[in-house]
C-alpha positions as CSV (number, residue, x, y, z in Angstrom):
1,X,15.8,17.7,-16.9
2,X,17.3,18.9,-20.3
3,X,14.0,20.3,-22.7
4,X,14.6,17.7,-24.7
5,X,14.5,14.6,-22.6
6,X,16.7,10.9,-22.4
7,X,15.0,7.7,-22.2
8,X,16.9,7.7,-18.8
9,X,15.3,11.3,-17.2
10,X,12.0,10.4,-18.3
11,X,11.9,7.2,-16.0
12,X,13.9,9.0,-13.4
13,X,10.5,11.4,-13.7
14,X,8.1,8.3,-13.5
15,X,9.8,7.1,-11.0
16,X,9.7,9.8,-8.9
17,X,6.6,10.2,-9.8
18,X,5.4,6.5,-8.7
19,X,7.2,6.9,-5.5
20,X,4.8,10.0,-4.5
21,X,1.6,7.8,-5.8
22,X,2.7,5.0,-3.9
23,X,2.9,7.3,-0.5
24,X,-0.4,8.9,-1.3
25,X,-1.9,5.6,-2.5
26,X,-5.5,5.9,-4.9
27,X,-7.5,7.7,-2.7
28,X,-5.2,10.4,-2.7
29,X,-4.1,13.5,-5.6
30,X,-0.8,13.9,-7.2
31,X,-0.2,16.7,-9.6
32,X,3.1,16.9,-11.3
33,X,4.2,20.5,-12.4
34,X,6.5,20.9,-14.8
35,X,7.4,24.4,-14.6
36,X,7.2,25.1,-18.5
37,X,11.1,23.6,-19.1
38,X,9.6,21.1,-21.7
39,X,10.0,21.0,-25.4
40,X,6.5,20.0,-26.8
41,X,7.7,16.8,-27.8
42,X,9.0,15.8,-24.2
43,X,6.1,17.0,-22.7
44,X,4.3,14.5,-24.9
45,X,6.1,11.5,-24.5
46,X,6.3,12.5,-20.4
47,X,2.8,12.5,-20.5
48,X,2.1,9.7,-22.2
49,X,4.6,7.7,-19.6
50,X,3.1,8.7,-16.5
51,X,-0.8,8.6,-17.4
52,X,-0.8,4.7,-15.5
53,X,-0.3,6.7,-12.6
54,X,-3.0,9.0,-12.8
55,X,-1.6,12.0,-11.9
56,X,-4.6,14.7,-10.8
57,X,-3.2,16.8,-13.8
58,X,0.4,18.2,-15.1
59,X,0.8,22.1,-14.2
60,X,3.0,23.7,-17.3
61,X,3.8,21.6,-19.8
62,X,5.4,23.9,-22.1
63,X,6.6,27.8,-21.6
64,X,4.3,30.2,-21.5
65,X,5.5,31.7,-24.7
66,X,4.3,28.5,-26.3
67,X,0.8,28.8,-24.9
68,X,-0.2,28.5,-28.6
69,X,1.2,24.8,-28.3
70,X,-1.2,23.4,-25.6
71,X,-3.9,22.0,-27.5
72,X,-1.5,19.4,-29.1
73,X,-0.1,18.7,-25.2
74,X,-4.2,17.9,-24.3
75,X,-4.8,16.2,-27.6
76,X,-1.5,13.7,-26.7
77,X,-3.0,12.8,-23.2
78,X,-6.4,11.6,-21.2
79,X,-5.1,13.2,-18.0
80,X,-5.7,17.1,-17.4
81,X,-3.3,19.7,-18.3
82,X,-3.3,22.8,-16.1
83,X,-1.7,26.0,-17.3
84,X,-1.6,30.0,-16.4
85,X,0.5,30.4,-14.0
86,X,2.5,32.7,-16.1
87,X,-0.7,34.6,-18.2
88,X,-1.7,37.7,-17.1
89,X,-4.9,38.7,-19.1
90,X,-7.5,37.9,-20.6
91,X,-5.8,38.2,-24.1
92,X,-3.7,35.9,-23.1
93,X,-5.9,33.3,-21.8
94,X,-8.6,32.9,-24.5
95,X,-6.2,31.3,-27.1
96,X,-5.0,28.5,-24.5
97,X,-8.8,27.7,-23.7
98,X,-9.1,27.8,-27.6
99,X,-6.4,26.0,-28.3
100,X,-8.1,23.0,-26.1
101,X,-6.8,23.6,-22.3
102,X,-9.0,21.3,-20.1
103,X,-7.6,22.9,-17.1
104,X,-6.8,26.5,-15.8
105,X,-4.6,27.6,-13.5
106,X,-2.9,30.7,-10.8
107,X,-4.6,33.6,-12.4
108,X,-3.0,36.6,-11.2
109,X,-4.3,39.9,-12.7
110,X,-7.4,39.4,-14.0
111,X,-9.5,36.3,-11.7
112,X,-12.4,37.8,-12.2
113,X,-12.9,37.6,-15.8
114,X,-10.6,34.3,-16.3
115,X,-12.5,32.5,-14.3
116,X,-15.5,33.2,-16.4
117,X,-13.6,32.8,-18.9
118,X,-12.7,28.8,-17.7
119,X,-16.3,28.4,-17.4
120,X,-17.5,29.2,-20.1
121,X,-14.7,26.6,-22.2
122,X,-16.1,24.1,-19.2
123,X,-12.6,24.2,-17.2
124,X,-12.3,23.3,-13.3
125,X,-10.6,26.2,-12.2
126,X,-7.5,24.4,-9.8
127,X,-5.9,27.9,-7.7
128,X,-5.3,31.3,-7.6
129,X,-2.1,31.6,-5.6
130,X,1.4,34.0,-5.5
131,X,4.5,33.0,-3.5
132,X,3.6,33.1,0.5
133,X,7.0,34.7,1.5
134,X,6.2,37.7,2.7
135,X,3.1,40.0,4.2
136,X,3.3,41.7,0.6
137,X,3.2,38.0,-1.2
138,X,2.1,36.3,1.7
139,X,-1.4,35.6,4.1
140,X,-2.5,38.8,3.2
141,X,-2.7,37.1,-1.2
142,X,-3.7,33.9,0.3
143,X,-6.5,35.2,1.8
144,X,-7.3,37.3,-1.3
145,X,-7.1,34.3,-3.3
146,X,-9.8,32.3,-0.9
147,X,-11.8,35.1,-1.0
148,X,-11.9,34.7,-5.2
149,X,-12.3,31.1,-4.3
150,X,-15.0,31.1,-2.6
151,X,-17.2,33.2,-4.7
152,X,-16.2,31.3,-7.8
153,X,-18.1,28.0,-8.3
154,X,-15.6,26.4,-10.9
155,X,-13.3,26.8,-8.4
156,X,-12.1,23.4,-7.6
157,X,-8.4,23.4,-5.4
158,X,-6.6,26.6,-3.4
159,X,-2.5,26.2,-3.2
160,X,-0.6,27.3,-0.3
161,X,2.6,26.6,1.4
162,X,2.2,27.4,5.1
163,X,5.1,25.0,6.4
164,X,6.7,24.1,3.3
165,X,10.7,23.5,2.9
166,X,11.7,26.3,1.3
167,X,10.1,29.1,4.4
168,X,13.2,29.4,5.6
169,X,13.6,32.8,7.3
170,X,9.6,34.0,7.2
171,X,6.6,31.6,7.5
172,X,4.0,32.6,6.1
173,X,2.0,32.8,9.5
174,X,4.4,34.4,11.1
175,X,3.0,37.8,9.8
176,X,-0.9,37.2,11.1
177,X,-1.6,37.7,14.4
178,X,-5.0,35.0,14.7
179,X,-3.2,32.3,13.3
180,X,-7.0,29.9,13.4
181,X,-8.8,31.7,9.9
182,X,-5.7,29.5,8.3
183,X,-6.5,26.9,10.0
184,X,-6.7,23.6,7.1
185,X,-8.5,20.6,8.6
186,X,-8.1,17.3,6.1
187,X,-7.2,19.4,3.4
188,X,-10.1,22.0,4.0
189,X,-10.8,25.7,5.5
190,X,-13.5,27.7,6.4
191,X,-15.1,30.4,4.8
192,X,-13.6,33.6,6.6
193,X,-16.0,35.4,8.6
194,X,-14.1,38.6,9.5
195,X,-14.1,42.0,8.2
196,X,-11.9,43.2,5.2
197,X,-10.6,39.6,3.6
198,X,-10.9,37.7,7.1
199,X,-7.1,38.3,8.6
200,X,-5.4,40.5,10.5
201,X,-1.8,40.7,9.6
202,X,1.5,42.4,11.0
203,X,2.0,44.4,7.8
204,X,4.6,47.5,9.5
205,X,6.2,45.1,10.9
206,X,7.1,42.8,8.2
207,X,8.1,46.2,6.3
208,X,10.6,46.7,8.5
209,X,12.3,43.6,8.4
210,X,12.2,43.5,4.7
211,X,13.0,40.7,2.9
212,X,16.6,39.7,0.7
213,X,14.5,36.7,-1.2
214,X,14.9,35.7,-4.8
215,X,14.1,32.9,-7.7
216,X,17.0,30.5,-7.9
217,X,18.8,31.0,-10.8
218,X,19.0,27.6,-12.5
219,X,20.8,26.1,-15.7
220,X,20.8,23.2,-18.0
221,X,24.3,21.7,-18.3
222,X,25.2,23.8,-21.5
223,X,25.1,27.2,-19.5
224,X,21.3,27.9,-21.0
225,X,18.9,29.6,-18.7
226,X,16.3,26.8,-16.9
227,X,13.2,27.6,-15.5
228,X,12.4,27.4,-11.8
């Protein structure tokens, strides 16, 4: 998808789109993130296009350097916009829950104080999360991040990837040895009740092995950098 999208791409997004919601059927959730590679007016139109298919909310809209722009994204839409993923403080978080953010998303530095922040603007609080690839980015973050989730009461969904496509040479569970505190039953876990944050994991001996993994380095058709 170019940032400044064809009639054609657009549908090919719907349509993709549809496909999932026709899987999942309406009892079901699907959120479409759109990785901040949008120009405002795109993001617009995109929303606009797929609101008869009620997606649970769209995850970046525009780049994070155009937080400032998010208010016009929520104003142009009834379904919930969910951004943050790339904000790091509380600086930057006020002006996107000023500029009208319904939704807030991944907070990474500061969850503490965002998360009060989000509640105070009324905003459901969707995840805190960071890449499961590794013990250092791995269980050892997800359970950090459950741990915030727990104690937070606008928290309302946890992301995680244990068994998603892209593990390809580390599973997230492969570096915790009690594999059962991870344990998702129809979508839900229970509260950990060990010590520390609940999991014991194999943290020498991932360091060890190391890891070689990085972003994929993507571009649009002129040779311009595209986000992941």
């Amino acid at each position: 998808m170019k940032p400044l999208g064809t009639p054609a791409s657009l549908q090919g997004v719907f349509d993709r789109v549809a496909a999932a919601r026709g899987v999942l059927g309406a009892d079901r959730d699907v959120a479409v993130d759109l990785h901040g590679r949008f120009t405002l007016a795109t993001a617009r139109r995109l929303a606009r296009l797929l609101e008869p298919l009620s997606p649970f909310f769209l995850e970046e809209p525009v780049a994070p350097e155009n937080s400032h722009l998010i208010g016009q994204v929520v104003a142009s839409t009834v379904t919930p916009v969910s951004t943050g993923e790339r904000l790091y403080t509380r600086q930057e978080f006020l002006p996107v829950l000023q500029a009208g953010s319904r939704w807030l998303s991944r907070i990474f530095l500061t969850p503490g104080g965002s998360a009060r922040y989000a509640a105070s603007h009324r905003c459901a609080r969707p995840s805190t999360w960071r890449w499961p690839r590794t013990a250092r980015w791995g269980p050892i973050a997800l359970a950090s991040c459950l741990q915030v989730a727990f104690a937070t009461p606008n928290h309302l969904i946890q992301e995680q990837s244990i068994g998603i496509h892209y593990n390809e040479d580390a599973e997230v569970l492969d570096y915790v040895v009690d594999r059962e505190p991870f344990r998702f039953v129809d979508g839900h876990v229970e509260r950990f009740t060990g010590p520390g944050l609940g999991i014991e994991a194999r943290v020498r001996e991932a360091d060890r092995r190391g890891h070689a993994w990085r972003n994929p380095v993507w571009r649009h058709d002129d040779g311009g950098f595209a986000e992941w």
